[in-house]
PDB file of the backbone (N, CA, C, O) and the ligand in Angstrom, with CONECT records:
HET     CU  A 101       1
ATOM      1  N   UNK A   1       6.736  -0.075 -12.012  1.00  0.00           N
ATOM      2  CA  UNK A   1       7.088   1.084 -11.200  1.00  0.00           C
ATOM      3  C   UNK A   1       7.082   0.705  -9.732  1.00  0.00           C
ATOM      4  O   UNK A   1       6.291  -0.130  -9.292  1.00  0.00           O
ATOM      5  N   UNK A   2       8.081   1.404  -8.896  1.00  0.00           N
ATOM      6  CA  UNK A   2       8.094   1.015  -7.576  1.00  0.00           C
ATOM      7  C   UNK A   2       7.472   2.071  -6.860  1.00  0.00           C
ATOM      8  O   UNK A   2       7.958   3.198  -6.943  1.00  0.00           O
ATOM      9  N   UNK A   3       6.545   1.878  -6.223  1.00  0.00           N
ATOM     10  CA  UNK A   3       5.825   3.239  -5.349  1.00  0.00           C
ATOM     11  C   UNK A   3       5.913   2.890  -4.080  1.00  0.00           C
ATOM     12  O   UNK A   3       5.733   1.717  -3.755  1.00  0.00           O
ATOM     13  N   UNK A   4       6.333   4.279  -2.777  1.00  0.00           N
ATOM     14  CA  UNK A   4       6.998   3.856  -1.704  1.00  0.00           C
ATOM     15  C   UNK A   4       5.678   5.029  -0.946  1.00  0.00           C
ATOM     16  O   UNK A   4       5.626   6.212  -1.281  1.00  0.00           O
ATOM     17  N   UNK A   5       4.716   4.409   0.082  1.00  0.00           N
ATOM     18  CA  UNK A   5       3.680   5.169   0.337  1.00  0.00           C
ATOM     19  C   UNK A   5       4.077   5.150   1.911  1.00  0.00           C
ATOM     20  O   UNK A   5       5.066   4.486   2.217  1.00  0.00           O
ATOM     21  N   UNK A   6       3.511   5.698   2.721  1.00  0.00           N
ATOM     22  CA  UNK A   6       3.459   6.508   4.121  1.00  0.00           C
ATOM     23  C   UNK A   6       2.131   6.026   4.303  1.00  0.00           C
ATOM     24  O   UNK A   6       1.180   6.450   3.647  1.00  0.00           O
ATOM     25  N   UNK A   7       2.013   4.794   5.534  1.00  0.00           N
ATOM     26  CA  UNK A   7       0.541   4.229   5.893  1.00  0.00           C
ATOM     27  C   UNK A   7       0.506   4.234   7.506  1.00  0.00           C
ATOM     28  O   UNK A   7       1.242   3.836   8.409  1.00  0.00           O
ATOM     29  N   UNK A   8      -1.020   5.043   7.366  1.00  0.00           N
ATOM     30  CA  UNK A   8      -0.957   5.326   9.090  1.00  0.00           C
ATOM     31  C   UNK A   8      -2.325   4.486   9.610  1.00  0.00           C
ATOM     32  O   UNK A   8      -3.350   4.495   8.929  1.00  0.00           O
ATOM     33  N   UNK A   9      -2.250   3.896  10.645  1.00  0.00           N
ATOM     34  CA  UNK A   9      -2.313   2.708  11.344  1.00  0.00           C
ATOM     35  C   UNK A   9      -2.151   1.265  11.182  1.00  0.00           C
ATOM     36  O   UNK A   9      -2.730   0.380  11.813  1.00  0.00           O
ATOM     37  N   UNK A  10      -1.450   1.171  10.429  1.00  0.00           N
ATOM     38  CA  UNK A  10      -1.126  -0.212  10.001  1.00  0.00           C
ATOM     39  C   UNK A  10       0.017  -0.990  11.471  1.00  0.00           C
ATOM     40  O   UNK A  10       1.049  -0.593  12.012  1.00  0.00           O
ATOM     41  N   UNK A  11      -0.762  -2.089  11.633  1.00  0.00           N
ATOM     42  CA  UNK A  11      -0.075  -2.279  13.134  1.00  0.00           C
ATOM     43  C   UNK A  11      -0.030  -3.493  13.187  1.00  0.00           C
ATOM     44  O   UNK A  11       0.743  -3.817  14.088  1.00  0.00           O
ATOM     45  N   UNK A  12      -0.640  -4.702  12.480  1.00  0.00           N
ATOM     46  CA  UNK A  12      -0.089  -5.544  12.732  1.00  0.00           C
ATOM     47  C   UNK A  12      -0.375  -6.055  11.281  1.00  0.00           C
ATOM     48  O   UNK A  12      -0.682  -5.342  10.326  1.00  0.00           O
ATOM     49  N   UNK A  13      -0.178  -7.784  11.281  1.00  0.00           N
ATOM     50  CA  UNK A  13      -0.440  -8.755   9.861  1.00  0.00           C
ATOM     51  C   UNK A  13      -1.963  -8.514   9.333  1.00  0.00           C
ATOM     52  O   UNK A  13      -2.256  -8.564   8.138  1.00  0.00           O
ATOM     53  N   UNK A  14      -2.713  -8.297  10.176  1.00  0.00           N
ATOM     54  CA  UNK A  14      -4.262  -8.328   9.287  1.00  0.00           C
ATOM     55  C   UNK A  14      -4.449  -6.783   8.217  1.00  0.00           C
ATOM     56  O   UNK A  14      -5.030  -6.719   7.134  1.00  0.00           O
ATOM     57  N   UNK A  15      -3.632  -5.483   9.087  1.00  0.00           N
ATOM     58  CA  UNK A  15      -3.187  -4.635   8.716  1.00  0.00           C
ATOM     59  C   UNK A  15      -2.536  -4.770   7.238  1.00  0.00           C
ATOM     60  O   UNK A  15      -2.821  -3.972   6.345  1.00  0.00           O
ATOM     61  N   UNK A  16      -2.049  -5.354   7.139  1.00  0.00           N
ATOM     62  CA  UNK A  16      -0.767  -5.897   5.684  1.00  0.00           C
ATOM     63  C   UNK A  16      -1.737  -6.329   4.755  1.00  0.00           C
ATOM     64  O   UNK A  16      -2.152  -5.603   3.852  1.00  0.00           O
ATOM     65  N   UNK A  17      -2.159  -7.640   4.972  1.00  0.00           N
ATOM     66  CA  UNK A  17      -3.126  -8.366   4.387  1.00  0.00           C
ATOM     67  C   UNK A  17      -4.162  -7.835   3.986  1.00  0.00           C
ATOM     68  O   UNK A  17      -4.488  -8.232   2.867  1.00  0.00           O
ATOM     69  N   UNK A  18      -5.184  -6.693   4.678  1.00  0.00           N
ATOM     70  CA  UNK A  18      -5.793  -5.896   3.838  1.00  0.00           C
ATOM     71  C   UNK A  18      -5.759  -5.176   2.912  1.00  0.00           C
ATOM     72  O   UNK A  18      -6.550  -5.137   1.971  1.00  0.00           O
ATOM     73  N   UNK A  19      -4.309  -4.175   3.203  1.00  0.00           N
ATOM     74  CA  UNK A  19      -3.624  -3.560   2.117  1.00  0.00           C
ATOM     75  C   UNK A  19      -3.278  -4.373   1.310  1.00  0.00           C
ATOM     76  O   UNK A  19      -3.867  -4.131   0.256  1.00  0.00           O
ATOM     77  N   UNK A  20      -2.400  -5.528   1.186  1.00  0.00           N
ATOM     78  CA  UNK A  20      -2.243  -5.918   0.605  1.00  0.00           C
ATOM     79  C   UNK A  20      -3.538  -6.564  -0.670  1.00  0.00           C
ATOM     80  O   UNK A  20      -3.446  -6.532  -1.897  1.00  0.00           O
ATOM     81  N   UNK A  21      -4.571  -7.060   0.112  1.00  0.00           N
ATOM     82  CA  UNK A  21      -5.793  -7.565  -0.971  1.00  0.00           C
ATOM     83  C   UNK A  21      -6.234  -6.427  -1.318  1.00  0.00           C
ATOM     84  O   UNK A  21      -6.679  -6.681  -2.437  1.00  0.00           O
ATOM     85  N   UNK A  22      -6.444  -5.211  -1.113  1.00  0.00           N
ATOM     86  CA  UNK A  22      -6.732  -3.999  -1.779  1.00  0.00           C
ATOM     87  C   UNK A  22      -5.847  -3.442  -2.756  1.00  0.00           C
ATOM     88  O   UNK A  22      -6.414  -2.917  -3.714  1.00  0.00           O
ATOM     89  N   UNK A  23      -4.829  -3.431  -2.752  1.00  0.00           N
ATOM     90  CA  UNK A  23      -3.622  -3.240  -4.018  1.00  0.00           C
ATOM     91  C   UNK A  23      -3.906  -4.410  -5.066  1.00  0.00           C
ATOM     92  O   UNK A  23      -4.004  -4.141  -6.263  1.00  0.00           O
ATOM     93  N   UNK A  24      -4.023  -5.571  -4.641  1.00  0.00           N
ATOM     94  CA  UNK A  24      -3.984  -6.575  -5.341  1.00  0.00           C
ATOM     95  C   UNK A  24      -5.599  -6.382  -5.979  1.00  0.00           C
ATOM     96  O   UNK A  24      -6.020  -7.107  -6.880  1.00  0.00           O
ATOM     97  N   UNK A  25      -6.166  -5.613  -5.537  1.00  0.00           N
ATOM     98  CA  UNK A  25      -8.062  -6.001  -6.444  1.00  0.00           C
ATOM     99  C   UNK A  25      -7.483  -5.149  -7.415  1.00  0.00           C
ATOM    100  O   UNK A  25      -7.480  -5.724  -8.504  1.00  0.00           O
ATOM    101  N   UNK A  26      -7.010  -4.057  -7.468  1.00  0.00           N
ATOM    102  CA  UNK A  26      -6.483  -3.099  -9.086  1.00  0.00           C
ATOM    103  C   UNK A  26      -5.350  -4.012  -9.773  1.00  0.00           C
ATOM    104  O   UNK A  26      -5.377  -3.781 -10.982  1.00  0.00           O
ATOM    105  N   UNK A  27      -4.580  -4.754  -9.524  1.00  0.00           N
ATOM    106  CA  UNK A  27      -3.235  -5.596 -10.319  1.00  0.00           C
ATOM    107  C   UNK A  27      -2.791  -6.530  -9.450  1.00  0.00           C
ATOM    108  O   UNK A  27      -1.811  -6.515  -8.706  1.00  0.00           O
ATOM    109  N   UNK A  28      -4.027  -7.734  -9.721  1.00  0.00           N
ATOM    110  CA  UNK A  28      -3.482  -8.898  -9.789  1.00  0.00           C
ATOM    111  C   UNK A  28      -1.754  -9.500  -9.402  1.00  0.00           C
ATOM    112  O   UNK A  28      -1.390 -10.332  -8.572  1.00  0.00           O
ATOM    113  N   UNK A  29      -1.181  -8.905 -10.117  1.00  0.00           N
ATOM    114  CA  UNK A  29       0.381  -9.053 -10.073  1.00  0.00           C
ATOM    115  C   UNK A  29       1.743  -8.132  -9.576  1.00  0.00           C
ATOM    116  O   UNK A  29       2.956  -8.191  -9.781  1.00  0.00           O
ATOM    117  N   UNK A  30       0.723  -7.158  -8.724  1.00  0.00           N
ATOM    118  CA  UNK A  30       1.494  -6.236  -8.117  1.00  0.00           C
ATOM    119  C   UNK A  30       2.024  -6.760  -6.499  1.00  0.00           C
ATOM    120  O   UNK A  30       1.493  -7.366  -5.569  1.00  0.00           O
ATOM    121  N   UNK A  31       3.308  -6.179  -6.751  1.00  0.00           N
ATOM    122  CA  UNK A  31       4.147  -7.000  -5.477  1.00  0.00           C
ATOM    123  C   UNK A  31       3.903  -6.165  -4.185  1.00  0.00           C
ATOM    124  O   UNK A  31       3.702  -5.000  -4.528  1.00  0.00           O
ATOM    125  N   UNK A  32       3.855  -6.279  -3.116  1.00  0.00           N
ATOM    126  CA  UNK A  32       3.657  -5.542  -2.013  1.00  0.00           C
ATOM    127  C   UNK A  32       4.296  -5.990  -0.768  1.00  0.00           C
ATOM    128  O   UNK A  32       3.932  -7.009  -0.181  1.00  0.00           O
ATOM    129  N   UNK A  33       5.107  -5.342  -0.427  1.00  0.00           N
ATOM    130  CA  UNK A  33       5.689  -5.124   0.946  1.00  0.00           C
ATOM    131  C   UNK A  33       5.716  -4.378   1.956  1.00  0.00           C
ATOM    132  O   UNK A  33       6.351  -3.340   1.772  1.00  0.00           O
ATOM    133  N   UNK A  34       5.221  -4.520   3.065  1.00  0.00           N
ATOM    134  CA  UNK A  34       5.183  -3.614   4.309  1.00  0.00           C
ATOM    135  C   UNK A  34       6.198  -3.618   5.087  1.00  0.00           C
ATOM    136  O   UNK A  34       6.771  -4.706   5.033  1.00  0.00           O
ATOM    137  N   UNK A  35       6.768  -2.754   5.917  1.00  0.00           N
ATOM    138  CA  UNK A  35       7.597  -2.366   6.751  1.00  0.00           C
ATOM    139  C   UNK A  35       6.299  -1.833   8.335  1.00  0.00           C
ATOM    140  O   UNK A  35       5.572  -0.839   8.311  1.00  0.00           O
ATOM    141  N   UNK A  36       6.385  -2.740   9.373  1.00  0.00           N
ATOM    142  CA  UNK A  36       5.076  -2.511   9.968  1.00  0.00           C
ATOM    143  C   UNK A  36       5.994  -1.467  11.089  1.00  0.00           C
ATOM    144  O   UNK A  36       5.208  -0.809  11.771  1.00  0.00           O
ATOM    145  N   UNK A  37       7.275  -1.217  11.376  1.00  0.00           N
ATOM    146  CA  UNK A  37       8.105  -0.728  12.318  1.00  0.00           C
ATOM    147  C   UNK A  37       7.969   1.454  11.222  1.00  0.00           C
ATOM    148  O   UNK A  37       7.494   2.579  11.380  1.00  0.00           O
ATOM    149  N   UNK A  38       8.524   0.898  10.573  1.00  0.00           N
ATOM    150  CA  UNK A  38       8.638   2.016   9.726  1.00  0.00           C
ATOM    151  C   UNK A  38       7.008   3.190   9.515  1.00  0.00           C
ATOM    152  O   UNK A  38       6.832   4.408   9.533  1.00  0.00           O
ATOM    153  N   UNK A  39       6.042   1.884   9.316  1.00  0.00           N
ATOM    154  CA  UNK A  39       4.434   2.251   8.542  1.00  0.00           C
ATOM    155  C   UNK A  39       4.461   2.817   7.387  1.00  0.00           C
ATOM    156  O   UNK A  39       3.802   3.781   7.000  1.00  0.00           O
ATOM    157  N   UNK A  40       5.632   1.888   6.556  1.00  0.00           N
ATOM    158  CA  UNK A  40       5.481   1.811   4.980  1.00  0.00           C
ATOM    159  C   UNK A  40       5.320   0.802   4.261  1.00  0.00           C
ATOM    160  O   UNK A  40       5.946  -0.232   4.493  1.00  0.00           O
ATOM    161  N   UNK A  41       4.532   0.897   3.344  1.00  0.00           N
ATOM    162  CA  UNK A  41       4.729   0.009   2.121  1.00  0.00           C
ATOM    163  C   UNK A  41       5.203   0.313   1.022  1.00  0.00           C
ATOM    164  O   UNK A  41       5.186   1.515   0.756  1.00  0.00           O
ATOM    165  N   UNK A  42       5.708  -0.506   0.138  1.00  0.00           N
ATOM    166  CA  UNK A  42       6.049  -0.534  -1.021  1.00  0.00           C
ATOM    167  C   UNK A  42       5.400  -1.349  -2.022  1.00  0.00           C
ATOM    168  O   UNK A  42       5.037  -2.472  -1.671  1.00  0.00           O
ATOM    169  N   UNK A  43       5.192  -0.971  -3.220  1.00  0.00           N
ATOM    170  CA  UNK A  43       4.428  -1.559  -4.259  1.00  0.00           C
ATOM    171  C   UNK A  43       5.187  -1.827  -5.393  1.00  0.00           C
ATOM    172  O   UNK A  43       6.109  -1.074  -5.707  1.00  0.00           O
ATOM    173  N   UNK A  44       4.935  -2.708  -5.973  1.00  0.00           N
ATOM    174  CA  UNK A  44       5.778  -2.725  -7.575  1.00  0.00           C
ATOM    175  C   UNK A  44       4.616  -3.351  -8.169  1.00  0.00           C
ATOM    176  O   UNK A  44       4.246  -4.514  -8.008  1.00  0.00           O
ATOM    177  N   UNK A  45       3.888  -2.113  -9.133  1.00  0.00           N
ATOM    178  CA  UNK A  45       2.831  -1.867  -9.797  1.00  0.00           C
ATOM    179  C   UNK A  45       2.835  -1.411 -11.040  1.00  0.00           C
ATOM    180  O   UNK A  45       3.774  -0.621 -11.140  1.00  0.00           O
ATOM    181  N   UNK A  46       2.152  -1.531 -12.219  1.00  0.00           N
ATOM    182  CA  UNK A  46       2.413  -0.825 -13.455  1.00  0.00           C
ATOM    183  C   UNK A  46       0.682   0.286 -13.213  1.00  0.00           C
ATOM    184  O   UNK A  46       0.109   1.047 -13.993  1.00  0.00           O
ATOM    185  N   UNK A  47       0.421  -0.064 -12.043  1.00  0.00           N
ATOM    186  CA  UNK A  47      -0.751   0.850 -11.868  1.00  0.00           C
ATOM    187  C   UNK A  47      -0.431   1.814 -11.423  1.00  0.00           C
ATOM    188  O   UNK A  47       0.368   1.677 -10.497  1.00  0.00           O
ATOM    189  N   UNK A  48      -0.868   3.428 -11.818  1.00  0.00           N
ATOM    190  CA  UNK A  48      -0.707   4.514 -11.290  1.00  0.00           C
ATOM    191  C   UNK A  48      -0.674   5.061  -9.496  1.00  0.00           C
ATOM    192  O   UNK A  48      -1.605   4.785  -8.739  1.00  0.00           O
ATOM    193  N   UNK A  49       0.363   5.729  -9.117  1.00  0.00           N
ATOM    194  CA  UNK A  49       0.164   5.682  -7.357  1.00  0.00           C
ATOM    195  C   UNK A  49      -0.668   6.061  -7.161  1.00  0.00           C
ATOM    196  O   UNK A  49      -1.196   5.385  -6.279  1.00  0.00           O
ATOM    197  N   UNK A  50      -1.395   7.024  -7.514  1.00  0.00           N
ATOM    198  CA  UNK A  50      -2.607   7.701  -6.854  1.00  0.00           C
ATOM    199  C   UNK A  50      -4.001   6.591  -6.668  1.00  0.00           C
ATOM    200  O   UNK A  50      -4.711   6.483  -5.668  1.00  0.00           O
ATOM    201  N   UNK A  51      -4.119   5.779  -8.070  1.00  0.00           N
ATOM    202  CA  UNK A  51      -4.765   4.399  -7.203  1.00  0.00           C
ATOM    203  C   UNK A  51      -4.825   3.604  -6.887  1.00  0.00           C
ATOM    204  O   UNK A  51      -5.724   2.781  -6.712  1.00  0.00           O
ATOM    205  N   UNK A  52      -3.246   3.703  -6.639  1.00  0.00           N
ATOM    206  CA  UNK A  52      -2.839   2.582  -5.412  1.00  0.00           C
ATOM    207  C   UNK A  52      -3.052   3.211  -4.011  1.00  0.00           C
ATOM    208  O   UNK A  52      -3.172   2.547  -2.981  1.00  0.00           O
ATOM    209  N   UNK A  53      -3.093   4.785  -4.095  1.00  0.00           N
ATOM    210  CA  UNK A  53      -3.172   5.585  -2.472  1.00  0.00           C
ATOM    211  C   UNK A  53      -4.771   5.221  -2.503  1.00  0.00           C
ATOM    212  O   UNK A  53      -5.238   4.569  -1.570  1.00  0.00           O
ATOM    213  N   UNK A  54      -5.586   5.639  -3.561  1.00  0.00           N
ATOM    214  CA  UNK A  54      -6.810   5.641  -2.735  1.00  0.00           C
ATOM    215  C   UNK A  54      -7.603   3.982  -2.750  1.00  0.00           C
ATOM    216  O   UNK A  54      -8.601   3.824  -2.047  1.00  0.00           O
ATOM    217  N   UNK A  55      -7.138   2.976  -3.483  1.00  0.00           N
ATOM    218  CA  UNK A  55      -7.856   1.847  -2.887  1.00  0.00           C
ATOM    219  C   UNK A  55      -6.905   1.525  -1.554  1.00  0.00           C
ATOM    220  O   UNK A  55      -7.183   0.521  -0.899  1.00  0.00           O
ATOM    221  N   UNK A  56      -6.134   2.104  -1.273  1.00  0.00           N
ATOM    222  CA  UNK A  56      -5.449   1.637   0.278  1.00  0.00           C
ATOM    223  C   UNK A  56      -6.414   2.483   1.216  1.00  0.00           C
ATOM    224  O   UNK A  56      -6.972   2.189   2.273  1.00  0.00           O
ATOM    225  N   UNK A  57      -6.409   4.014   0.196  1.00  0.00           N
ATOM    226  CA  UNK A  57      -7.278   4.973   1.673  1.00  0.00           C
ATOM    227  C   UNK A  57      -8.780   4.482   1.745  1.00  0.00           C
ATOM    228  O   UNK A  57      -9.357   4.813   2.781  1.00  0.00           O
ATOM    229  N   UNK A  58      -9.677   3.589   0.629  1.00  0.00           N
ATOM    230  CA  UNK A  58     -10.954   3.067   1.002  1.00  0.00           C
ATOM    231  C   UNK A  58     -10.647   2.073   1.370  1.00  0.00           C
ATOM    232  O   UNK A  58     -11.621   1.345   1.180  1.00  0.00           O
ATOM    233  N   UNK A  59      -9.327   1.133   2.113  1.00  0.00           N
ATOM    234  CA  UNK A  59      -9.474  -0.039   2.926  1.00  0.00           C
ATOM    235  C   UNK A  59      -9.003   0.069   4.141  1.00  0.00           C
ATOM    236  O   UNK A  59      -8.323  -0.801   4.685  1.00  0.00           O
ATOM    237  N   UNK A  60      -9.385   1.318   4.728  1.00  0.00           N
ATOM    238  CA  UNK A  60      -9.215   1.885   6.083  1.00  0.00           C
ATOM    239  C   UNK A  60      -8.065   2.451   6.363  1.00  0.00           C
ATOM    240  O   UNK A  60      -7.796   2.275   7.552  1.00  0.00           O
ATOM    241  N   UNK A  61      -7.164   3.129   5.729  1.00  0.00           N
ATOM    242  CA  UNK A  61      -5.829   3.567   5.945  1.00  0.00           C
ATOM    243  C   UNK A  61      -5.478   4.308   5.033  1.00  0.00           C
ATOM    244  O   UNK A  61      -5.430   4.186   3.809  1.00  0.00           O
ATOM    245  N   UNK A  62      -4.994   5.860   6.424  1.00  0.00           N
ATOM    246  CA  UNK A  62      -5.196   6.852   5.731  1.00  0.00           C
ATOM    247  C   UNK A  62      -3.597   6.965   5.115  1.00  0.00           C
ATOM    248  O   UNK A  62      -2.810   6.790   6.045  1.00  0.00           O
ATOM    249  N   UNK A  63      -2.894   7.208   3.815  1.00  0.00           N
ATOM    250  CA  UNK A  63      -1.856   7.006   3.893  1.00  0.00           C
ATOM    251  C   UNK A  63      -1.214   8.275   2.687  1.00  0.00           C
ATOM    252  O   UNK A  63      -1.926   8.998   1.991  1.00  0.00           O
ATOM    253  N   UNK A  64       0.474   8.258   2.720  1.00  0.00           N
ATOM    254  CA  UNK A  64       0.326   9.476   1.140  1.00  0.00           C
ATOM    255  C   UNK A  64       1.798   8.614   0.737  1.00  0.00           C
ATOM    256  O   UNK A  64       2.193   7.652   1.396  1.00  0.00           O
ATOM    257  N   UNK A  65       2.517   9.171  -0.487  1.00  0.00           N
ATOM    258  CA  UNK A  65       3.598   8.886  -0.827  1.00  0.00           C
ATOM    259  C   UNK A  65       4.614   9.309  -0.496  1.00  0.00           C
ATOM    260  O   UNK A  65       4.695  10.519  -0.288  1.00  0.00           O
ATOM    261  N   UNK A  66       5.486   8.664  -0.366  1.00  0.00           N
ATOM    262  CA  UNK A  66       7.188   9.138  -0.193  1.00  0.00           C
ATOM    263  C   UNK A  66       8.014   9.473  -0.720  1.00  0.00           C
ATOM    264  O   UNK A  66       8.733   8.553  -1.110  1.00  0.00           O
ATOM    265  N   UNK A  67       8.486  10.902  -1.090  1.00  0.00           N
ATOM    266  CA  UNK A  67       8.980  10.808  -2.575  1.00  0.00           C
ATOM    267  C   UNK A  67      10.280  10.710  -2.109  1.00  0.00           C
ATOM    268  O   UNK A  67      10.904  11.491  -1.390  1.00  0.00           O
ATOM    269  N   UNK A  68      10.658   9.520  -2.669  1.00  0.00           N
ATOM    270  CA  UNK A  68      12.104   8.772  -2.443  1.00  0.00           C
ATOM    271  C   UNK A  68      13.233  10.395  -2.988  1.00  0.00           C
ATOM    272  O   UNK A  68      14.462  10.322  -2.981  1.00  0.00           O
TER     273      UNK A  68
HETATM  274 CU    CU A 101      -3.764  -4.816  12.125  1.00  0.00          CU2+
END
């Protein structure tokens, strides 16, 4: 599944990289891309969005989904 979330303060690479190792502690093999201009990411996860929103919102960023 592709999940397209709304992340607020994400501002630079260490920004990414956290999110990113926080998506990655629930699925290992989930793909993640940030847009740091935009302050979105995208996920391609077989894990549910909601905990993909809240291990992003316990790694400092408060964020919600986008419904494409
Ligand atoms: Cu940063």
């Amino acid at each position: 599944m592709n999940h397209q979330l709304k992340v607020t303060g994400m501002s630079c690479g260490h920004c990414v990289a956290a999110i990113e190792k926080a998506v990655k502690g629930l699925d290992a093999q989930a793909e993640v891309s940030a847009d740091l201009e935009k302050g979105e990411v995208a996920v391609s996860s077989d894990v549910e969005l909601a905990s993909i929103s809240e291990a992003i919102k316990e790694a400092g960023y408060e964020n919600q989904a986008i419904n494409a």
